[in-house]
N, C-alpha and C positions, 0 to 999 in steps of 0.2 A: 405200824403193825408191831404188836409186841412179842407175841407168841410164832412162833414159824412153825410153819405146817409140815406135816410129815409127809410128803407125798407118798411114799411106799407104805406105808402104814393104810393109809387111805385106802390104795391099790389093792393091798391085802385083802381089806375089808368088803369091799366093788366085787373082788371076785368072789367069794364068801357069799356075799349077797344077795348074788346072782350066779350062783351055781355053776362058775365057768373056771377053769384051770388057771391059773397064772401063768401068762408068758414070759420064762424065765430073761429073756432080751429086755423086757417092758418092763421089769420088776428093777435091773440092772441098773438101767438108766435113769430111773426111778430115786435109785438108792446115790448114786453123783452126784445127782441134782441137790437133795438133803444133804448130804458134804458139801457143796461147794454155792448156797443159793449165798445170796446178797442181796440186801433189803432194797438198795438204793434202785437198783436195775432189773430189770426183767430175765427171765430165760427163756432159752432157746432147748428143748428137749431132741434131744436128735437118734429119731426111732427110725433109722432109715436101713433099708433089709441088705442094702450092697455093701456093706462094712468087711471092709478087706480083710481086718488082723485078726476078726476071729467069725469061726459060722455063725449065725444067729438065726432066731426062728421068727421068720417071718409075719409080723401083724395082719391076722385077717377080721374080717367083718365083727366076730365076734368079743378078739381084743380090742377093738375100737369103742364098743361099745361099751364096755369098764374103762376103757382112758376116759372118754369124756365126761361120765359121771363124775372121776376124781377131778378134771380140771375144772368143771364145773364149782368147786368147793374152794378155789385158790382162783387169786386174781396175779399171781405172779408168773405166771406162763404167757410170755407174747410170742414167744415163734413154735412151732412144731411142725416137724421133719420127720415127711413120712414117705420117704422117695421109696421106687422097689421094694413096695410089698403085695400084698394079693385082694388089695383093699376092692371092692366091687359097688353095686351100686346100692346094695344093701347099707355098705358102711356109708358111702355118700349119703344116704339118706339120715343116718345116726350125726354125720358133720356136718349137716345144714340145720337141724335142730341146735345145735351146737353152738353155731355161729349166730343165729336167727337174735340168740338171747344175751351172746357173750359181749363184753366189753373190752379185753383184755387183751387177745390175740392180734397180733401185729403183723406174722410172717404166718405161711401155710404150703409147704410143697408138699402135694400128691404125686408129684412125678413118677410118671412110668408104673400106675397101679393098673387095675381094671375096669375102669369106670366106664359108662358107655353113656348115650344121649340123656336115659332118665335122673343117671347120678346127675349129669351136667346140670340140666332142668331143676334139682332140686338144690345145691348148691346155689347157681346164680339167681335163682329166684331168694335164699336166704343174703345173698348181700342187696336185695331191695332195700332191706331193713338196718342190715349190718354197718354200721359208720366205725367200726375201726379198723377191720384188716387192710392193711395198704399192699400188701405182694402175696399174687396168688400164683400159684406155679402148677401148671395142669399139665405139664409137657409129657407126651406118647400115652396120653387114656386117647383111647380110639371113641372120642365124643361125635365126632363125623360133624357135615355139614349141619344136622338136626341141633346137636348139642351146642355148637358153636353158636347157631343164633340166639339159644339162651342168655348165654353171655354177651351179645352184641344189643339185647333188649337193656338186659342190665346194665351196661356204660350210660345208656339213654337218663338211668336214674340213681346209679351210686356213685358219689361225690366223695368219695376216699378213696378207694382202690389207688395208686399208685402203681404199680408195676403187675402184669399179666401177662401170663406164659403161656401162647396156646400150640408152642411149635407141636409137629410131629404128632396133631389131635387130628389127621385127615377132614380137617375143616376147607369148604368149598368156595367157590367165586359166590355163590349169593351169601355166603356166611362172609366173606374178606368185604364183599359191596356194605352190609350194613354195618361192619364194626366201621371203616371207612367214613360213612350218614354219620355212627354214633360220636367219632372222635372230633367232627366237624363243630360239636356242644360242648364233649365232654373237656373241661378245665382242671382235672386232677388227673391221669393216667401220665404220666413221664417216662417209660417204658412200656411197649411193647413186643411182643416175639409171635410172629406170625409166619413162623418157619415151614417150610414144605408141607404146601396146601395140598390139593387132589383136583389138579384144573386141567380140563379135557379142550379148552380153547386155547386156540392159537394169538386170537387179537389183544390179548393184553386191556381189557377192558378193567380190571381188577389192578391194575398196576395205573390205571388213567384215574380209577374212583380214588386211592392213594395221594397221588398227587395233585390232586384238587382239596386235598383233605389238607395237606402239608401246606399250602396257600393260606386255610384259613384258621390251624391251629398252632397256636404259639406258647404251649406246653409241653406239647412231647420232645423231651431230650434224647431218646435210644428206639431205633427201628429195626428190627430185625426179617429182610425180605428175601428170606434165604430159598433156594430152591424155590423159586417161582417163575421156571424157564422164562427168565427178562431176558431180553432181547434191547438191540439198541435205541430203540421207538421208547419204549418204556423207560429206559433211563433219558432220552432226550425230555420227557415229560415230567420226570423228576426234578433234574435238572431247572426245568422252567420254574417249576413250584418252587425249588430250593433260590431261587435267588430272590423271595417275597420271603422267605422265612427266616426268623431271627434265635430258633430256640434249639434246633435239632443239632445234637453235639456226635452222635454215633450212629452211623449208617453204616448196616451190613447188608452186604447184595453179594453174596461167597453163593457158589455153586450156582451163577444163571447162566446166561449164554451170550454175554457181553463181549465183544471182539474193540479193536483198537478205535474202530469210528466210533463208538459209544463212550470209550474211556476220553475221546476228543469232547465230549458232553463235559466230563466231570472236569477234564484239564482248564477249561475256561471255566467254571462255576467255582472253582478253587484260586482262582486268579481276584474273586472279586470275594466269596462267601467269608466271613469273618465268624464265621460259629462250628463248624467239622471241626472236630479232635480227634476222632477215631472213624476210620475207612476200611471197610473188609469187603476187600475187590478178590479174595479165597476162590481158585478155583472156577477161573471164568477164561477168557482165550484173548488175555491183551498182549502178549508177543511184546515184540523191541520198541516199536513204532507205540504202543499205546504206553510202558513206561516212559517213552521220552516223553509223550505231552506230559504225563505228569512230572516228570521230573521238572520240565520247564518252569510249570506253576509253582511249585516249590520252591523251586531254585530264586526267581524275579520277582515273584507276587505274595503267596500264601505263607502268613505266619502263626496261622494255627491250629492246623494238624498235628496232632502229635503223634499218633499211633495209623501205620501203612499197614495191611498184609497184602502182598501178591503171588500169594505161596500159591505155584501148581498152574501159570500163566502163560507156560511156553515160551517166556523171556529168554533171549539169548545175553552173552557178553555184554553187548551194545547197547541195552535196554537198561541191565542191572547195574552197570558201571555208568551210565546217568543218573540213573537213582543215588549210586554210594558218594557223587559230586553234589546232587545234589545237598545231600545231608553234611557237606563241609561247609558250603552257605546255611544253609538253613539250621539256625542252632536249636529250634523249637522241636525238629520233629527229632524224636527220639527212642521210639520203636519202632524196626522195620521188620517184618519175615519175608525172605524169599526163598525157603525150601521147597526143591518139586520143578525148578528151571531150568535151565540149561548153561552150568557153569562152566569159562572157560578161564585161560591161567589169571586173563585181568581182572574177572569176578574175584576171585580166588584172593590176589594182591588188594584188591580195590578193599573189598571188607575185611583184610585179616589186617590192613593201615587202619581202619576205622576206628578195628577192637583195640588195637596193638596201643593210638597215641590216646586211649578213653573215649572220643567222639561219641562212638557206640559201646555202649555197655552192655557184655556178654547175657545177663539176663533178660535185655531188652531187644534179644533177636533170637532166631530159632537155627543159626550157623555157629560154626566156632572151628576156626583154623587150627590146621595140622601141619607138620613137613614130611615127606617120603621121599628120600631120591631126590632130593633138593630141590621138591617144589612145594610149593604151598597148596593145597586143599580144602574144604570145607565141609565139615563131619555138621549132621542134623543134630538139632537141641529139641526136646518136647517145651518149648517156648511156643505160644500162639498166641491171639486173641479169643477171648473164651475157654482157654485152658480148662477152666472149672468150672465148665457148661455143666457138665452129665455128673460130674461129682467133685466132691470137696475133700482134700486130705483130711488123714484124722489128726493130725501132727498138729493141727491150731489155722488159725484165718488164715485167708489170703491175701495182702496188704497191697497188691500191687491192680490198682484199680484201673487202669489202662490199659493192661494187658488182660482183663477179664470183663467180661459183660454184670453190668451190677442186676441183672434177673437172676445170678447165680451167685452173689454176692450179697443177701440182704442185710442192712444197717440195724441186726440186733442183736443184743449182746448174746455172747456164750452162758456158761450158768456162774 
């Protein structure tokens, strides 16, 4: 390409056009993008409403509908970031035309707009067609069970998508059963986020379709099964499936209701599993007795974990001081969090030796040792897993791919 395009120039023209005011935020970002585009790479336009350092006016339906006329006219826009705005399904339905035709766009978060089942419907019905977006990010449009099975139709037949986000969309057990059916075919999806469904049963039948799923597909690298009251049945069922599967690298099960006999599941599947790197056991009730099976595993068997959290687990002393032995043997695992436990002076000693001879590196945990009174302490770090779930600094990327779920991380360039 010889000439480069003016995006704000275009923009200008769009609203002009179409008799609609210009969104001085959309105009903004617009005009950075012409300063700083590069032939070689794609850009990432980042129009998202929760921008800390200065207010901004919110993208509604009818700015959407002058963005995509100008993106329409350039093939160098692959991502666009549209988290917290007020987009409805009016706009949904402006972004699946959009998509239906485009070739170009790579990356796509909606996150946290207004979208409801028909937006969902028309979106997933335009990646039938769509072969290039590979990460879609829909996380908290309140699509409900209706919307979600749109999307669970469409795995059945889009073979790029890559990474899908449906946390916090109140999608239901008959919506979790057939994306579950779809994943069992679908060969391209490597991440997904099926975070805090809206399930009124007890029997865990949606965590059994799950793990029969995990049996038979050997693609998906990242699960996210947050808030789906599991219980220890359900991870024993995991469990069975995980030791037939060779591909899944990141399992999060934070916020179920897993107790120490359930973590006794994962303590042997981690004695044998040769593919875990990242575990987010966040907010579940494994006490002393469930870190020490895991520490065991760590300790004698497991060498490829890399990233623990058991932040908020009721561990006492004797639980989290298995853990910090563990990690003197175990040179691989290298991020641990356990803020939200129950610290006493040998916790305290145990991890502030870790930081003290480098074992554990201060950014690769969520504590960090103090002295008062001549004891040692442990002050909280906003260190986690998922750190930059909900949002991304504006200060530049986030390099630290372990300590972040890559649904909140996608692989394309800035501008």
């Amino acid at each position: 390409m010889s000439v480069r395009p003016d995006l704000h120039q275009h923009y200008v023209r769009a609203c002009q056009n179409l008799g609609h005011p210009e969104n001085p935020f959309i105009a903004q970002v617009l005009q950075e993008a012409d300063n700083k585009i590069r032939w070689t790479k794609g850009i990432t336009l980042k129009i998202a409403g929760n921008n800390h350092l200065v207010p901004v006016q919110r993208v509604t339906d009818y700015d959407l509908q002058v963005l995509v006329s100008v993106l329409c006219s350039t093939a160098l826009v692959t991502g666009l970031d549209l988290r917290y705005n007020v987009l409805t399904d009016a706009g949904a339905e402006d972004m699946a035309t959009f998509l239906q035709d485009n070739s170009t766009l790579q990356y796509l978060n909606l996150m946290f707009n207004d979208i409801g089942p028909s937006g969902a419907e028309l979106i997933a019905r335009a990646l039938h067609r769509n072969e290039t977006l590979t990460c879609l990010r829909m996380t908290g449009n309140k699509i409900g069970n209706e919307g979600g099975m749109f999307f669970a139709s469409m795995l059945r037949i889009n073979s790029t998508l890559e990474k899908l986000d449906l946390g916090d969309c109140d999608i239901g057990t008959q919506c979790l059963i057939a994306i579950a059916t779809a994943l069992n075919r679908n060969k391209s999806v490597k991440a997904i986020n099926l975070n805090r469904p809206l399930l009124y049963s007890q029997e865990e039948e949606t965590t059994v379709h799950l793990a029969l799923m995990l049996k038979n597909n050997f693609s998906l690298v990242e699960l996210h099964l947050c808030k789906h009251e599991m219980k220890n049945f359900g991870v024993e069922r995991l469990c069975e499936a995980l030791y037939k599967n060779s591909s899944l690298r990141y399992l999060d099960l934070s916020c179920n209701k897993i107790t120490m006999d359930g973590v006794k599941f994962l303590g042997e599947l981690l004695k044998q599993n040769q593919t875990l790197a990242i575990l987010d056991l966040n907010a579940n009730r494994l006490e002393d007795d469930g870190a020490i099976y895991l520490s065991k595993a760590l300790t004698l068997y497991n060498r490829t974990l890399r990233a623990l959290s058991v932040v908020s687990n009721n561990i006492g002393g004797k639980g989290l001081v298995a853990l910090s032995d563990a990690m003197k043997t175990n040179t691989v695992l290298s991020y641990i969090y356990i803020w939200g436990n129950r610290f006493d002076e040998d916790t305290c000693m145990a991890f502030s030796e870790l930081i003290a001879t480098g074992r554990l590196k201060p950014n690769c945990t969520d504590v960090e040792p103090y002295e008062m009174e001549g004891h040692v302490h442990l002050a909280e770090l906003s260190h986690g897993l998922q750190k930059h779930y909900y949002w991304t600094p504006s200060c530049g990327e986030v390099t630290k791919e372990d300590a972040n779920s890559s649904l909140a991380i996608a692989k394309v360039s800035e501008y």
